[in-house]
C-alpha positions as CSV (number, residue, x, y, z in Angstrom):
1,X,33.7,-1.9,-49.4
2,X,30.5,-1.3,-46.9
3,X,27.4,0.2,-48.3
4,X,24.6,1.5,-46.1
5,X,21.6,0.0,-48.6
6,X,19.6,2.3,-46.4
7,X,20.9,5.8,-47.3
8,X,21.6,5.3,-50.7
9,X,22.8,8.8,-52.5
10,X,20.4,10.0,-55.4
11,X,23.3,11.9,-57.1
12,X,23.3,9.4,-60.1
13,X,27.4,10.3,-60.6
14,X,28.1,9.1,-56.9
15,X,26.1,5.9,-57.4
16,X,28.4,5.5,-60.9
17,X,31.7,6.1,-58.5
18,X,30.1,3.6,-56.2
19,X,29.3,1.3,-58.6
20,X,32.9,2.0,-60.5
21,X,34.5,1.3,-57.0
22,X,32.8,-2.2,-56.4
23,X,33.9,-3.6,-59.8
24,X,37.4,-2.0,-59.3
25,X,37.7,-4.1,-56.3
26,X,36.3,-7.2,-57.3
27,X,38.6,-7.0,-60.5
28,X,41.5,-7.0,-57.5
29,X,40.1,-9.1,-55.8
30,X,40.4,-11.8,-58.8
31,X,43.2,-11.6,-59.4
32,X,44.4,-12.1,-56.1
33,X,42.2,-15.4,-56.5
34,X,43.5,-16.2,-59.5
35,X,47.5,-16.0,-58.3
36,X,46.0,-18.3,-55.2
37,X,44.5,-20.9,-57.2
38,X,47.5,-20.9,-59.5
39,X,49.7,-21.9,-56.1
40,X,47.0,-24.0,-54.9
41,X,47.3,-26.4,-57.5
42,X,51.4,-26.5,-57.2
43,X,51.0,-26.6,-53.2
44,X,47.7,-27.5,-50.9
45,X,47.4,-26.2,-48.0
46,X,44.7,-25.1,-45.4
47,X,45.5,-21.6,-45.2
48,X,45.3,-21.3,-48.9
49,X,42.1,-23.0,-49.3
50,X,40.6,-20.5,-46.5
51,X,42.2,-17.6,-48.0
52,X,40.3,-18.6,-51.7
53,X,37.7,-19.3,-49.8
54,X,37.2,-15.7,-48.2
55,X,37.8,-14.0,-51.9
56,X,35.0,-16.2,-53.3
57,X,33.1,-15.0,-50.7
58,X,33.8,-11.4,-50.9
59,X,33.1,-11.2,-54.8
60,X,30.1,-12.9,-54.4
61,X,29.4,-10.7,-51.9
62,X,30.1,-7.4,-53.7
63,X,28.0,-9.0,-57.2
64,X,25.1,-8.3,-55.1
65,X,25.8,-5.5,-53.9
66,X,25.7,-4.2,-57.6
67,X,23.1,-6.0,-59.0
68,X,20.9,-4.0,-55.4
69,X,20.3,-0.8,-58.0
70,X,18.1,-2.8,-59.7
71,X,19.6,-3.7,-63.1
72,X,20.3,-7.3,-63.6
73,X,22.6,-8.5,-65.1
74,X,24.1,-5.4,-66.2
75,X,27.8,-4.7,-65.9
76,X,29.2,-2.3,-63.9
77,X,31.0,1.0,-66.4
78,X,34.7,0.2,-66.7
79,X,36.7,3.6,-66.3
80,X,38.1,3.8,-69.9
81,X,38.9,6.5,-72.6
82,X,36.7,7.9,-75.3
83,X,38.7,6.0,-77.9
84,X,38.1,3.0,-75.8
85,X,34.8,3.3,-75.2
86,X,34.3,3.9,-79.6
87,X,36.4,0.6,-80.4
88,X,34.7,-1.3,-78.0
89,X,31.4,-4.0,-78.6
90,X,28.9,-4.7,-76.0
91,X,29.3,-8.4,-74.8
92,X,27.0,-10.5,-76.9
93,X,24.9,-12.8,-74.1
94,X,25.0,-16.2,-75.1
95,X,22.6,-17.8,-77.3
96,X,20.8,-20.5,-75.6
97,X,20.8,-24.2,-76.9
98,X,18.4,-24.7,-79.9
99,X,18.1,-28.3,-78.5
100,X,16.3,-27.1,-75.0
101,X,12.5,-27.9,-74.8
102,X,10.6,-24.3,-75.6
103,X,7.0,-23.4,-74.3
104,X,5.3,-20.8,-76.1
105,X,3.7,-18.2,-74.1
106,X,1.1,-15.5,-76.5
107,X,0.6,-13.1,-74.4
108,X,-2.0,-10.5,-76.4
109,X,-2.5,-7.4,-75.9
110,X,-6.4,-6.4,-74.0
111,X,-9.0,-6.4,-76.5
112,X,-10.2,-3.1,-76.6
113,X,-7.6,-0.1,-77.7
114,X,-6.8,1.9,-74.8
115,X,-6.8,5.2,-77.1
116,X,-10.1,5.1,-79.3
117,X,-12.2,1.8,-77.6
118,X,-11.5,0.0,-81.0
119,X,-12.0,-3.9,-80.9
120,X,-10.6,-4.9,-84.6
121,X,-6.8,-5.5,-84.4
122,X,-3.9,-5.8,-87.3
123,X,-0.6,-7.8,-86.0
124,X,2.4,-5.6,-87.5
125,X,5.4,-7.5,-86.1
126,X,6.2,-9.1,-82.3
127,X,8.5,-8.8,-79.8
128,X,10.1,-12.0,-78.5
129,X,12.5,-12.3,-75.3
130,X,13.2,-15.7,-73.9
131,X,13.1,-16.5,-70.0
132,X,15.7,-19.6,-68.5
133,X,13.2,-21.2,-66.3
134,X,14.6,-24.5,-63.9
135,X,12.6,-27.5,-63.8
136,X,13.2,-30.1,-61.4
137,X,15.3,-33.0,-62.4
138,X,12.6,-36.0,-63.3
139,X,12.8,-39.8,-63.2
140,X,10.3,-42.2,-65.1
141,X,9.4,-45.2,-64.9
142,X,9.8,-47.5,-68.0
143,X,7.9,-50.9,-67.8
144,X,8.6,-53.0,-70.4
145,X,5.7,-55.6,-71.0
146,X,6.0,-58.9,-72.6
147,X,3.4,-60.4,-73.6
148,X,3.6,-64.7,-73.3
149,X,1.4,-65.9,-76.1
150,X,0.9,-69.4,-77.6
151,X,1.0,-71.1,-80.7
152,X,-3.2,-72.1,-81.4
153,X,-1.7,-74.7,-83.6
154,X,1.1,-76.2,-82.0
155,X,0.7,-74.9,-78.7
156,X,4.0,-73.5,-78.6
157,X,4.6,-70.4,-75.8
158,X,6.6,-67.7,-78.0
159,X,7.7,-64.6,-76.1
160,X,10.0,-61.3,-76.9
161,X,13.4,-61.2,-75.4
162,X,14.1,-59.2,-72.3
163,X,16.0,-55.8,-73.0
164,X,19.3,-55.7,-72.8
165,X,20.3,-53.4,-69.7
166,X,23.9,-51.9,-68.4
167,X,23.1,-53.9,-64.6
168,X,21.9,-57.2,-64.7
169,X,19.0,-57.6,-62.9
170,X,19.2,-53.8,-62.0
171,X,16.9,-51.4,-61.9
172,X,19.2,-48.2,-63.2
173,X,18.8,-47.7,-66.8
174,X,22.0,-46.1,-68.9
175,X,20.3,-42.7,-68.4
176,X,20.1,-42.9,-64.5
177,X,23.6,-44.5,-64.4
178,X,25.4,-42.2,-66.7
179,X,23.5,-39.1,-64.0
180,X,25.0,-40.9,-60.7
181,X,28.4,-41.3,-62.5
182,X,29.1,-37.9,-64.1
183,X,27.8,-36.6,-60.5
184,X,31.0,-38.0,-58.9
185,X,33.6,-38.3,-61.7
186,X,32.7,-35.1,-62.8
187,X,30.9,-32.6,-60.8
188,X,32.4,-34.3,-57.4
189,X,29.5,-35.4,-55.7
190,X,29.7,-38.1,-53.7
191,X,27.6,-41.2,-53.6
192,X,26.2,-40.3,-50.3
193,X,25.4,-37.0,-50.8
194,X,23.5,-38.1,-54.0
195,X,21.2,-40.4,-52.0
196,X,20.4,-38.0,-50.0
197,X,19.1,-36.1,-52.9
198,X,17.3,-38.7,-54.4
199,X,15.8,-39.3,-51.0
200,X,14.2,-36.1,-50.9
201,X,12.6,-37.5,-54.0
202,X,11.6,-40.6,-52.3
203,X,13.3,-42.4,-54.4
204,X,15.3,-44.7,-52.6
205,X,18.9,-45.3,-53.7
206,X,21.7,-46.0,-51.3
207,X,25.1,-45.5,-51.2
208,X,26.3,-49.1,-51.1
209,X,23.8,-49.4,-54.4
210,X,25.2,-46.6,-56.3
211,X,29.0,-48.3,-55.3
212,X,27.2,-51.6,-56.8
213,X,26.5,-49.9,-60.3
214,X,29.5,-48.2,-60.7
215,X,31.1,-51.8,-60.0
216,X,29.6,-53.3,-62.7
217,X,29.5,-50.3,-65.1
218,X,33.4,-50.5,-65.4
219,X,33.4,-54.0,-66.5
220,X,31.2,-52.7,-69.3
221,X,33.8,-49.6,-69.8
222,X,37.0,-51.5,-69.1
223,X,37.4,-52.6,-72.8
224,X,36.7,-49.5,-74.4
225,X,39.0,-47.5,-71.8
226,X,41.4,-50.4,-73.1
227,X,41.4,-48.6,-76.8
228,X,41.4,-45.3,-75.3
229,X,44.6,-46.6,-73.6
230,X,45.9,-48.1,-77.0
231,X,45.0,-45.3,-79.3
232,X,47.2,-42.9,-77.2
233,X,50.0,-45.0,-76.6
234,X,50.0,-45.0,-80.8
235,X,50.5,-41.3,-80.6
236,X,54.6,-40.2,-81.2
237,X,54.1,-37.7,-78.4
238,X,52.7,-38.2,-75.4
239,X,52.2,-36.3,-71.6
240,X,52.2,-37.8,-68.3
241,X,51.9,-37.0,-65.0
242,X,50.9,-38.5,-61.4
243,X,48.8,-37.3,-58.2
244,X,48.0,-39.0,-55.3
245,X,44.7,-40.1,-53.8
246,X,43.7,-41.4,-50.4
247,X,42.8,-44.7,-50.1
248,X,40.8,-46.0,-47.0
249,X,43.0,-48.5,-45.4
250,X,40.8,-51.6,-44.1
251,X,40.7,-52.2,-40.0
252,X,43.1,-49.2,-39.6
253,X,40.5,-46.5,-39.1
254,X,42.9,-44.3,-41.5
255,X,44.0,-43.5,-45.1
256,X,46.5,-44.5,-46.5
257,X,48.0,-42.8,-50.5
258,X,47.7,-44.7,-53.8
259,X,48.4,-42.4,-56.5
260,X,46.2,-41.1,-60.6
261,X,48.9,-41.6,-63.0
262,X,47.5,-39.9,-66.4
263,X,48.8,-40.2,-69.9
264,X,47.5,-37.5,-72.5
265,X,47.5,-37.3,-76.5
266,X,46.9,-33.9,-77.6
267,X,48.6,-32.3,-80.8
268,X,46.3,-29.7,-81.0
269,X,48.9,-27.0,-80.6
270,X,50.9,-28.2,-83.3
271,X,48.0,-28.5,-85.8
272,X,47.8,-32.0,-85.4
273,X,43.9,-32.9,-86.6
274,X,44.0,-36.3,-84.6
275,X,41.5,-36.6,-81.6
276,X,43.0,-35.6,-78.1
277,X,42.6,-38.3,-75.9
278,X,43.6,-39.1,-71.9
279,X,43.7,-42.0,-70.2
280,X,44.5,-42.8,-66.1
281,X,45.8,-46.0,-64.1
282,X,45.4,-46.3,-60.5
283,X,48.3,-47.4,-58.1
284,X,48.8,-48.3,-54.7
285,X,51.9,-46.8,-54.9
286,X,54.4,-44.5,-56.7
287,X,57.4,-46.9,-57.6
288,X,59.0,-46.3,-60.5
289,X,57.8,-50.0,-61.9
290,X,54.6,-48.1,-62.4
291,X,54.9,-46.3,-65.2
292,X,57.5,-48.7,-66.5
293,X,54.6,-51.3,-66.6
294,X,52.3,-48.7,-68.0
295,X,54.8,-47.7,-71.1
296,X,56.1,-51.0,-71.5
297,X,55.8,-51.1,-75.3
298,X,55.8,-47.2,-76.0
299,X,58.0,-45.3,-78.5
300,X,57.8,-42.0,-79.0
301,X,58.4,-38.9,-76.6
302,X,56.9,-38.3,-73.2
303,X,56.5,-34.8,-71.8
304,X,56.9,-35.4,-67.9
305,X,58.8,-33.8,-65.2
306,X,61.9,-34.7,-63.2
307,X,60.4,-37.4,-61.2
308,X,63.5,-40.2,-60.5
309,X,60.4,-42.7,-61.4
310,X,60.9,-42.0,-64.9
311,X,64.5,-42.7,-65.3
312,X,64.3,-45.8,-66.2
313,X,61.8,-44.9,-69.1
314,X,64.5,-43.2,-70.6
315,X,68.0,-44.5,-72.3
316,X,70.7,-45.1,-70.2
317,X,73.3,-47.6,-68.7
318,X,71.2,-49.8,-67.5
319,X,68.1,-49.7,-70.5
320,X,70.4,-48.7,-73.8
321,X,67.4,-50.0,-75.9
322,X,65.0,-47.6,-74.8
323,X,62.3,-46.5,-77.4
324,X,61.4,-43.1,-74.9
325,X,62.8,-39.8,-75.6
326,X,62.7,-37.5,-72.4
327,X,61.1,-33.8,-73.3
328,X,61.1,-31.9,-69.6
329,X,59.0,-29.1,-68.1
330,X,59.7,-26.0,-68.5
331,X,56.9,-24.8,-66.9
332,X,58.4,-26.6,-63.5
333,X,61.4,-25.3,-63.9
334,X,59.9,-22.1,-63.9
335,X,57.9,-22.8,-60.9
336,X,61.5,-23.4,-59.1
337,X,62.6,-19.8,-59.9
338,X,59.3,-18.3,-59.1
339,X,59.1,-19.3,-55.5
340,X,62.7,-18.0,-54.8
341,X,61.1,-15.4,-55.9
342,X,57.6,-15.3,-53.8
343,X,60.3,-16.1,-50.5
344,X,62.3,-13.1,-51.3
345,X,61.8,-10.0,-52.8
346,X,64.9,-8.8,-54.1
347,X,65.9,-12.0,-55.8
348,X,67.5,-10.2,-59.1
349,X,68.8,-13.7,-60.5
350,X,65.5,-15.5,-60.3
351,X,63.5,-12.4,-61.4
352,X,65.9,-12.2,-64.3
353,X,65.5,-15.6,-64.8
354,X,61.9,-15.3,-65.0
355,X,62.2,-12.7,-67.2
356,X,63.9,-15.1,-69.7
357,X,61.6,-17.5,-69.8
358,X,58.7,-15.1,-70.2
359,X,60.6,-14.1,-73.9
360,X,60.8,-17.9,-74.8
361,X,56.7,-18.9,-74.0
362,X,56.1,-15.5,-75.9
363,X,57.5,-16.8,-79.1
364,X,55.7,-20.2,-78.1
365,X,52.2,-18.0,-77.3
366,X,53.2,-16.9,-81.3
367,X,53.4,-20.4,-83.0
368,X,51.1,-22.1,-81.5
369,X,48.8,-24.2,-83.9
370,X,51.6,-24.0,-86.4
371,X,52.6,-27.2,-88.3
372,X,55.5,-29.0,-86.8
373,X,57.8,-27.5,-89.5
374,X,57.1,-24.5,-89.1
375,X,57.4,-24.7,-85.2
376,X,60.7,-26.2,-85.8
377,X,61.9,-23.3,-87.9
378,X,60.6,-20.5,-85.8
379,X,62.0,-22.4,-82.7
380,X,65.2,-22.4,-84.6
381,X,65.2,-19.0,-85.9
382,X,64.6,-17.6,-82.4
383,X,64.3,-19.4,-79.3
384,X,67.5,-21.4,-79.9
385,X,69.8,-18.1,-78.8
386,X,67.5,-17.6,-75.8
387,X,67.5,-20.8,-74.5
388,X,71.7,-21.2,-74.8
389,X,71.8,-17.6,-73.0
390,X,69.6,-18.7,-70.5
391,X,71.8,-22.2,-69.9
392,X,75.0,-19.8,-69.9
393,X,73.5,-17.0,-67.5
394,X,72.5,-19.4,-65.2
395,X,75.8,-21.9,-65.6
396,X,77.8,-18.5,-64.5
397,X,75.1,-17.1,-61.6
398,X,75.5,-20.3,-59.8
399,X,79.5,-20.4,-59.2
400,X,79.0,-16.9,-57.3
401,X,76.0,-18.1,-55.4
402,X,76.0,-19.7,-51.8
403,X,75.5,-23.3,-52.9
404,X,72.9,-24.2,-50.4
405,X,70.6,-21.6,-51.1
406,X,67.1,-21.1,-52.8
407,X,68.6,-19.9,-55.9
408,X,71.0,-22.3,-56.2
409,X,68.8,-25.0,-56.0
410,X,66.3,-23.7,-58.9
411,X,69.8,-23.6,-60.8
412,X,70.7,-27.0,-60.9
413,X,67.9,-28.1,-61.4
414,X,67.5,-26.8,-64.5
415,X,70.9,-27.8,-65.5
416,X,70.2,-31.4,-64.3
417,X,67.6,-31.3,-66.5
418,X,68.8,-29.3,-69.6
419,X,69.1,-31.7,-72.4
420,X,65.9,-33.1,-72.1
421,X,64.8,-28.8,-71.2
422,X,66.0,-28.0,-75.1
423,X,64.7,-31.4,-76.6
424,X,61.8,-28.7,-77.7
425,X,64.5,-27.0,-80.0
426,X,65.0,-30.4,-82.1
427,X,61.1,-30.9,-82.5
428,X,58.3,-29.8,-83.5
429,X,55.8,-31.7,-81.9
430,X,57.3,-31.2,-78.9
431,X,55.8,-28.8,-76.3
432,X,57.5,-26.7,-74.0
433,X,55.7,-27.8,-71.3
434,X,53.5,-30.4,-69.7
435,X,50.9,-28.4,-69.2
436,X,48.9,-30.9,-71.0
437,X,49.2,-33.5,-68.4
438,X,48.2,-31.2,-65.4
439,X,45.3,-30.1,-66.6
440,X,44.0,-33.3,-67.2
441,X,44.9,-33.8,-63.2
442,X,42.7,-30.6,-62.2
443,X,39.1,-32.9,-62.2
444,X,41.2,-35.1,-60.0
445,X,42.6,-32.7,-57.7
446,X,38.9,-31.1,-57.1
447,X,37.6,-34.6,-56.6
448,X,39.4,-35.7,-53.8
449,X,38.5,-32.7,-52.2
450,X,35.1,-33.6,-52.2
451,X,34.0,-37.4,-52.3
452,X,37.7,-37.4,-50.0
453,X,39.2,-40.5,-50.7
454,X,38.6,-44.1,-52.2
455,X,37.4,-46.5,-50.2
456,X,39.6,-49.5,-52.1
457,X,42.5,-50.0,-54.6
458,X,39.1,-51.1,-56.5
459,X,38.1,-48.0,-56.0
460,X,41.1,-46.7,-57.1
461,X,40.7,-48.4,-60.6
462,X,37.3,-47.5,-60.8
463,X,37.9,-43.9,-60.8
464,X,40.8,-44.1,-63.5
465,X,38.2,-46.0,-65.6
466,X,35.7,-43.4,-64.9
467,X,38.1,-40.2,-65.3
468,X,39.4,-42.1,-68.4
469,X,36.0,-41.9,-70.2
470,X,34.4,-38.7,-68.9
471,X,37.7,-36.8,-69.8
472,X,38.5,-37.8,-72.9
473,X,34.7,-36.8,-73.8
474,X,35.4,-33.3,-72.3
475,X,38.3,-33.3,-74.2
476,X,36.5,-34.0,-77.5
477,X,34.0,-31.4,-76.9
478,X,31.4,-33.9,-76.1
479,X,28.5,-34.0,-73.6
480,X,29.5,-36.6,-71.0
481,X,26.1,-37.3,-69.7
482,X,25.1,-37.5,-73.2
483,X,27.9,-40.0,-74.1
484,X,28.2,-42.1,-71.4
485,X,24.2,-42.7,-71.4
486,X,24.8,-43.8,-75.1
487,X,27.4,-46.4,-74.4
488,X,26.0,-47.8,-71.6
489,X,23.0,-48.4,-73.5
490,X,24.6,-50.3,-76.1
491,X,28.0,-51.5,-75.2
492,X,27.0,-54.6,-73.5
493,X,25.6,-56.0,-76.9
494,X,28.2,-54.5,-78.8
495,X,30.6,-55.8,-81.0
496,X,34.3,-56.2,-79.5
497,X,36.2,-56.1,-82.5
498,X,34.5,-52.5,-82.9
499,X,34.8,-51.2,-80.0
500,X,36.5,-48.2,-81.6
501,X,33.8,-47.3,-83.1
502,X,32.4,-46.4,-79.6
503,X,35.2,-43.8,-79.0
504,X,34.1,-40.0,-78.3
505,X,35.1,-38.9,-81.4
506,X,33.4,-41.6,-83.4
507,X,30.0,-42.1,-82.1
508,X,27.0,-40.5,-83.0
509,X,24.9,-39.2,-80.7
């Protein structure tokens, strides 16, 4: 929508319709972005990536436009009833952080009353409002003196020891190297990029430095990220998942594609009061040896999708000893249905299909944070029928379907797939999905897209330490910067046999 910020109306009611207008659009406009990002992360692609590009854009774009009539941050009026508008609350704006620095600013009043000329003044209450102000990001210097002295008596030359610090030698203190690390694990900045921040500091730190520190930062981490590792492989129920990542290939001039495979704990949604936890290994590969190697000893469930990698995870044949039960994806099954659909419009099966499914997540959406017996109950009590109709609907669609088509396809695949599809139905703890798992793979995916690839299978290994530790503090609810400065400052002196006590959900900050 185009707006001529030069001729304005002054009828305040066609300013409102403007105003309603702009917000309509942008309210379309995100949703649009919204049904993009949700294929984006299924399916990259340049034209998507331009096309959320351009909506991004274009509600930025129109935000200004309505904060131009001079209001900030004031939302636009949403068109609703007079019985909305009477249930409704105003948004509450976020309290800020008791623990930010505050700087008192009295401002008094002039000291002679504007009425009468009157100089002697009673206070009677205040008014307080509180301003956001931005204050460039600071680096100090900390010299630590030691001073040599000697022994009048003896003669003997007595000293204090040297601090412990995260780098040998180094100049970044835990601080500085927990800044540079949450930069690239977590906010995606790349190590170049950063120096040329700090350059405009005058600080000099290069590139090749900042790859030093993270070097030796993970053989401070790799031990800890070792528990992480062993307290979820503990867990009965696990999620997993893979993604790949470039990897520079030496003297070729070209990447080449290793691949993030990530493991998550998280019993949150069945009430489980345990700590969530995720942990990622690196591979130069995706052969199925992979996540053999990293389950090894594991017994319990794993939520994963069809990948043939898996197979041998799972009892069979060839592995009748298997400890690992298979729970599948429901959500990718889904996934299969819904692009039949997206390709063609009047795809009744798959939209049927959909429809389905939509009735089993609802009962899901219901029980969700319920104990495991009580999931298993409701699960029986209800989604059992709908899941054996669903099988049966979709057993008898596909003997009058052409057998090489779209909708075929999504069929068998989900027959393929159906007893691990209803191991859900058995289990409480089970989810329906591996949801879990992908969202864990979401810092990952934005990564890549902007530090672009690893430069090593090192590398490789140092971002799954990395990810390992920042995302299991996210998950936790925990500061990264704030954690990751804490156990760099005292991991290196620290007790190996306790090194659980150094876990997210453990340490004090």
């Amino acid at each position: 929508m185009n707006i001529d910020l030069q001729n304005l109306p002054l009828d305040a009611v066609i300013l409102q319709k403007i105003i309603i207008a702009l917000s309509s659009e942008n309210q379309t406009l995100q949703e649009q972005l919204n049904l993009l990002r949700a294929k984006y992360f299924g399916k990259s692609s340049e034209k998507l990536k331009k096309q959320i590009s351009d909506l991004e854009d274009k509600i930025e774009d129109n935000e200004i436009e309505l904060s131009k009539d001079g209001s900030a941050e004031k939302s636009a009026p949403n068109p609703k009833t007079k019985a909305d508008n009477k249930n409704s609350q105003k948004p509450k704006r976020k309290k800020l952080p008791d623990d930010l620095p505050r700087e008192e600013n009295i401002l008094n009043p002039d000291p002679e009353c504007p009425s009468c000329g009157g100089t002697d003044f009673r206070q009677i209450g205040e008014d307080c409002s509180e301003l956001l102000e931005y204050i460039k990001s600071s680096l100090k210097v900390i010299r630590n003196i030691r001073p040599r002295c000697v022994c009048t008596k003896c003669d003997k030359i007595v000293q204090a020891d040297a601090p412990s610090n995260p780098i040998s030698k180094g100049k970044a203190g835990p601080g500085l190297l927990a800044h540079i690390l949450i930069q690239k694990y977590c906010n995606h900045l790349p190590f170049y990029r950063q120096s040329q921040m700090f350059d405009r500091e005058d600080i000099d730190i290069s590139r090749s430095t900042m790859s030093h520190w993270a070097g030796q930062s993970t053989k401070l981490l790799d031990l800890l990220v070792d528990e992480i590792k062993k307290y979820i492989l503990s867990s009965s129920h696990i999620h997993g998942d893979d993604t790949t990542i470039k990897v520079l290939a030496p003297g070729l001039g070209r990447t080449r594609i290793g691949r993030l495979w990530v493991y998550v704990k998280d019993g949150r949604p069945h009430g489980d009061k345990d700590a969530p936890a995720v942990c990622y290994y690196y591979s130069p590969d995706r052969k199925g040896a992979r996540p053999k190697a990293h389950l090894e000893n594991y017994q319990g469930v794993l939520h994963a999708d069809a990948y043939a990698g898996y197979d041998r995870l799972y009892p069979n044949k060839d592995n009748p000893n298997s400890t690992i039960s298979e729970a599948a994806c429901w959500a990718h099954t889904r996934r299969k249905f819904y692009e039949v659909t997206v390709a063609n419009n009047n795809a009744i099966i798959a939209t049927t299909v959909l429809e389905q499914m939509s009735d089993i997540y609802k009962i899901e959406a219901d029980i969700k944070g319920f104990d495991p017996a009580e999931r298993l109950k409701e699960r029986q009590l209800k989604s059992k029928i709908l899941v054996e109709e669903f099988f049966k609907n979709i057993e008898e669609a596909l003997s009058k379907l052409p057998q090489k088509g779209s909708t075929a396809k999504a069929i068998r695949y989900a027959l393929n797939n159906k007893e691990a599809l209803m191991r859900f139905l058995e289990d409480g703890k089970i989810e329906i999905d591996n949801n879990a798992a992908e969202r864990a793979m979401r810092s990952v995916a934005l990564g890549r897209k902007n530090w672009m690839f690893a430069g090593s299978d090192n590398g490789g290994n140092t971002a799954a330490t990395f990810y390992t530790i920042i995302e299991t503090a996210k998950l936790n609810n925990v500061n990264p910067w704030l954690y990751l400065s804490k156990v760099l400052s005292i991991i290196q002196d620290y007790n190996s046999n306790k090194l659980a006590d150094l876990l997210p959900w453990n340490l004090k900050l």
